[in-house]
N, C-alpha and C positions, 0 to 999 in steps of 0.2 A: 263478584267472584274472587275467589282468593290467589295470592301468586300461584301455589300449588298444584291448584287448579288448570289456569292459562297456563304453566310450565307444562304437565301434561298433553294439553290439546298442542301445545307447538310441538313439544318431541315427537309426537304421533302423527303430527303434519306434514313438518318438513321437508321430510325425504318426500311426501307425496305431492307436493309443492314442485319440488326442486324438477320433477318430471313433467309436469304440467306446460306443455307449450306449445307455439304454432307450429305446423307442420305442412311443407310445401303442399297447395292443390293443384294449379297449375303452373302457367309460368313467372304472374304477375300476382297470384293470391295464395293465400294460407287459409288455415282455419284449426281450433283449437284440439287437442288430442283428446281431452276430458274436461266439457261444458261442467256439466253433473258435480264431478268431484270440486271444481274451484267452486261454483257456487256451495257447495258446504261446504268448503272452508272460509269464504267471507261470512256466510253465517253464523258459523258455532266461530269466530275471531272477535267476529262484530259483536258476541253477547256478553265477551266480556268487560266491553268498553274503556280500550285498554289502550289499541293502536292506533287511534285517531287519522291523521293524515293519509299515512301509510297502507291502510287498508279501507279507508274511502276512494283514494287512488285506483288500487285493484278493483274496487266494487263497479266504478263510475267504469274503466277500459271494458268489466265484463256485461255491462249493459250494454254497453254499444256493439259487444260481440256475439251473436244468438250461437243456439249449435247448431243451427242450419246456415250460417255466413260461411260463404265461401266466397267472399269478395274482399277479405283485409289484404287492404292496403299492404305497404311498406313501413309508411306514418303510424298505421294503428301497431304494425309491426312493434316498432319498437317503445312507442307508449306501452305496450303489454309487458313486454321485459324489461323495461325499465320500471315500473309499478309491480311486476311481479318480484323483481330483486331488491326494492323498497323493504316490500314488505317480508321477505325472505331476511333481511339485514335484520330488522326490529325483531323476528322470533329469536333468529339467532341470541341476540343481544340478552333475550328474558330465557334462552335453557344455559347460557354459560353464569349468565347472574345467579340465578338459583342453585347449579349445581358446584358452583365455587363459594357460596355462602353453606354448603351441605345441608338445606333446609328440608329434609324429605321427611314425609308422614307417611309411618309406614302401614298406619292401619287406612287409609286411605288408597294407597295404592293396592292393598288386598280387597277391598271391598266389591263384593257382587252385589249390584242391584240395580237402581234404576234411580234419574234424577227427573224431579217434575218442577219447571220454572215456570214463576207467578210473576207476573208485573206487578211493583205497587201503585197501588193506588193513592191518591189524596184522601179522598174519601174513606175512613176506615169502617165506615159501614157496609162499602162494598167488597172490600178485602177481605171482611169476614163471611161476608158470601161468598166470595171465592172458596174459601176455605172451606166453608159449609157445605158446597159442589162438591168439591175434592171430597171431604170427607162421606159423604153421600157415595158417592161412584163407589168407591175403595172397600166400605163398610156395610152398601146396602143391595149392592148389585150379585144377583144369586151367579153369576160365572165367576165369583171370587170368593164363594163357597170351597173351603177343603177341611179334613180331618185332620189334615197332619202337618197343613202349613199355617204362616199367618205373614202378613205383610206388617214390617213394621218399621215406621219411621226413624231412623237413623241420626240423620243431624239435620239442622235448618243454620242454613248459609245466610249471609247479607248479599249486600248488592240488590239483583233482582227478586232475592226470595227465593233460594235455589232450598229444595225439600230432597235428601236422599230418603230413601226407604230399601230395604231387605228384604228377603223371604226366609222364614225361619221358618225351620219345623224336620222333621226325618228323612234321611236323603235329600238334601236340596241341594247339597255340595255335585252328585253326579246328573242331578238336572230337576229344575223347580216345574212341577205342574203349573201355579198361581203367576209366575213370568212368563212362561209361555199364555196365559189365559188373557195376563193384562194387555201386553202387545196384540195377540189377537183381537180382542176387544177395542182396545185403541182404533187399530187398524181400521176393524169394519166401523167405528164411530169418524172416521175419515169420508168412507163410504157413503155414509147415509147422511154427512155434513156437506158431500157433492150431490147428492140427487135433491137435497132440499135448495143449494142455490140454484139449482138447475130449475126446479119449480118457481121460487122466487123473481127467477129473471123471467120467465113465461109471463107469472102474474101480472108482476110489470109492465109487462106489453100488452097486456089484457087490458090493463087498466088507461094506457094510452090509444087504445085501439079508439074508431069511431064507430062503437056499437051501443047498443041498447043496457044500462044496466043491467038490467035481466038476463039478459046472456051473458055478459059478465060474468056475474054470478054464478049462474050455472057452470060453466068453462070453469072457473075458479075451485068450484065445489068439486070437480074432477079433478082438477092437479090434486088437490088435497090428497083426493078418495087414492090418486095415482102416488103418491109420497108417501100414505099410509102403507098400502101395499107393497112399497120398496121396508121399509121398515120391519114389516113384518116378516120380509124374506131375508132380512139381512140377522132378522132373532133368529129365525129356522137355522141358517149358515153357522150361526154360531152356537146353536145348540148341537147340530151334529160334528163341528169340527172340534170342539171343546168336553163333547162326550157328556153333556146334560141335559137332561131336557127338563125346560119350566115346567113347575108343578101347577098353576093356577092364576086367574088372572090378576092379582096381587103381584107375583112375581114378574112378570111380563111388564106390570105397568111400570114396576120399579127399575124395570130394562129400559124401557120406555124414557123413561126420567131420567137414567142414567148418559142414553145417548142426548138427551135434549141439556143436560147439566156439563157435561163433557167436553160440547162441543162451544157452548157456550165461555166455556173457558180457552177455549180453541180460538176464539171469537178477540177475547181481549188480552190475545200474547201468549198462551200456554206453549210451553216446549218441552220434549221430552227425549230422554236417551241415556245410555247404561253410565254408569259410575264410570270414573277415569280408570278404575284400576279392577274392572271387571275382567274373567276369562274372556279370549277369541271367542268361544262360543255364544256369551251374552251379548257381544256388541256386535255380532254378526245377527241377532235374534235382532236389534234393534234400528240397525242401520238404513231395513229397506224401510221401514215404518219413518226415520228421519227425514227420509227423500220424500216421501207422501206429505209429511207437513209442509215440508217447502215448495210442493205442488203445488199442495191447497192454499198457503199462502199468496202465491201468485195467482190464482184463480179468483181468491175475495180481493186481492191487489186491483186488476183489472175488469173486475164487477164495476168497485167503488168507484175507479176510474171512468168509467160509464158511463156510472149514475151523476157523477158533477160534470159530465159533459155534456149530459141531455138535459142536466138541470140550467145547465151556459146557454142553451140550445134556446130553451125555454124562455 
């Protein structure tokens, strides 16, 4: 990610930073005013790979603090403020540096659109599957069908592979059909990435169960038949809330593909969220969708964790 970049995400921080703190419970504990918000801010800080110590600090005091703790201490007390003014010092440090060097890109900070982060990989055989995915989703999914717009890739960043893209086309400036389509789309591709580990974890324990493979099987053949189902009600949803409805079972399967390509990039690090220098209106469109991936994150987090606990077991 480029200074620019990090400069923006801290001026936009900051001040929501600077509010972030414990707040008496009773008379020996505290507990934190906005769980939610510090953890995105250690994540969208953490992607730039920028604050090292300082925001491992914060990361490490808010694991040990849930949003249901209402037992901090005094000790955890002031570990929190002192790791939160850590890291408080170091943004400072990156918006006076930047805004005393005058280094501002102006066509960036006017930019509406939407950023899609790629891990790289070693393998550049996979990476262009990646790509492949992305391009697939973006180019072959009928809810990003329109007349009058087009999504179109803007710049490609270094670091992680940071991709912006646009929406171009008549009226986009008082509000884009094709961004509202893709964050919906995303959204319900969140959706149907939780009912599938949800089946996954069942199968799992089917498969640990002491029964007969045949039943097994059977039971198995139903979660499917039961995830198919969800899938199919998560197309309807977005046919009616996106205002199209698929023509044929061509289209459908390429929906189909879209959420299984999607999420799979979901799978090995994809992140997403509006340009730095979008309108309130596009990063309010994007922000609930941000919290959903850091849900879903924690939820494959402690899957995985499970699975090499029962593998330890074993």
């Amino acid at each position: 990610m480029e200074i620019k970049d990090i400069y923006y995400l801290c001026k936009g921080y900051y001040s929501e930073l600077e509010k972030i703190d414990l707040t008496l419970y009773s008379s020996e504990s505290y507990r934190i005013n906005n769980y939610r918000l510090a953890m995105k801010i250690v994540s969208d800080l953490k992607d730039t790979d920028y604050f090292g110590q300082s925001i491992d600090n914060f990361s490490e005091i808010l694991e040990e603090i849930s949003v249901r703790d209402v037992s901090i201490n005094n000790i955890k007390k002031e570990k929190f403020r002192s790791a939160k003014e850590q890291l408080l010092v170091a943004m400072w440090y990156i918006i006076k540096t930047y805004e005393l060097t005058k280094y501002q890109d102006k066509e960036l900070s006017k930019l509406n659109g939407f950023n899609i982060s790629l891990p790289i990989d070693e393998n550049f055989t996979d990476f262009k599957k990646n790509i492949d995915d992305l391009e697939f989703v973006l180019t072959k999914c009928p809810f990003f069908y329109n007349d009058t717009e087009t999504i179109k890739l803007k710049r490609v960043d270094n670091g992680s592979i940071l991709l912006t893209f646009i929406v171009v086309g008549i009226g986009v400036e008082i509000g884009s059909v094709l961004m509202n389509n893709f964050v919906a789309f995303a959204d319900k591709c969140i959706v149907v990435k939780s009912h599938k580990l949800t089946v996954e974890k069942q199968m799992q324990a089917i498969e640990r169960a002491n029964e007969q493979q045949k039943e097994k099987d059977e039971i198995n053949r139903y979660l499917k038949k039961i995830y198919k189902i969800e899938v199919d009600i998560a197309i309807k949803e977005l046919e009616e809330k996106l205002n199209y409805e698929i023509k044929d079972g061509d289209e459908k399967g390429r929906v189909e593909q879209s959420f299984e390509k999607f999420n799979k990039l979901i799978d090995k690090g994809m992140q997403i969220s509006a340009t730095i220098g979008a309108p309130e209106e596009t990063k309010a469109l994007f922000e609930p969708l941000e919290m959903k991936f850091l849900s879903l994150k924690n939820q494959i987090k402690l899957i995985e964790e499970k699975e090499n606990k029962d593998e330890n077991v074993e």
